[in-house]
N, C-alpha and C positions, 0 to 999 in steps of 0.2 A: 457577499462572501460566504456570510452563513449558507446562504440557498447551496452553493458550489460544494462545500463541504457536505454538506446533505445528502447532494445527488451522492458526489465520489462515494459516499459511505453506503450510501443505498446499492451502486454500483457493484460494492465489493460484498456485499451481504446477499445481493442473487450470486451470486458464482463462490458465495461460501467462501470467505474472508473477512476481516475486516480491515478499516483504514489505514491502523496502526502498520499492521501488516503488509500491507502493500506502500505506504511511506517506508519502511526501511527497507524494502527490497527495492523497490524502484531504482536507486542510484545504481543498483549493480545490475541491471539491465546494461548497462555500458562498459563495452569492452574495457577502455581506459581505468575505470573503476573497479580497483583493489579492495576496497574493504569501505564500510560504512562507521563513522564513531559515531554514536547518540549520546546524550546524556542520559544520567541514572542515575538516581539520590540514595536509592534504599538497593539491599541484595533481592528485593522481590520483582524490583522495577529490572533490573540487571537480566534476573532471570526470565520475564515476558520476556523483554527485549530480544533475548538469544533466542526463544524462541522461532519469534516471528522471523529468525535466519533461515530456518529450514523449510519454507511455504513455499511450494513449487506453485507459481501464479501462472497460468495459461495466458497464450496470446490471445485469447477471449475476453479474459477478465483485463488484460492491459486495454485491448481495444474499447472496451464497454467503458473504461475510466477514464479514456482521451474521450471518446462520446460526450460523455456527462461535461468532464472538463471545459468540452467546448459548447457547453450547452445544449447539444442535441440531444442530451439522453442517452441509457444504453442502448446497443445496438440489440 
């Protein structure tokens, strides 16, 4: 699981992102998918968090992260 986490994270650092980052966007990849809650303890975590809303992720980097996902690596 560690390894998996690894790739994705490596996945998202060539195409200039991070993990974080593409976990909260992911869900709104899907039309059905109005909004995303996270949790958030502190106003700093709050304010990452919002952040990583506004990361325009290419269909590059989703496909490089199903890659990894599925073991093959980025493309």
């Amino acid at each position: 699981m560690l390894a998996k986490a690894r790739a994705l994270a490596a996945a998202c650092q060539e195409h200039g992102h991070t993990l974080p980052t593409a976990a909260v966007c992911f869900p709104l990849r899907h039309p059905a998918v109005a909004s995303v809650v996270a949790g958030m303890r502190t106003p700093a975590q709050a304010r990452t968090t919002a952040s990583y809303l506004g990361a325009r992720i290419s269909e590059d980097t989703w496909a490089a992260l199903e890659a990894a996902a599925m073991g093959s690596g980025p493309r």
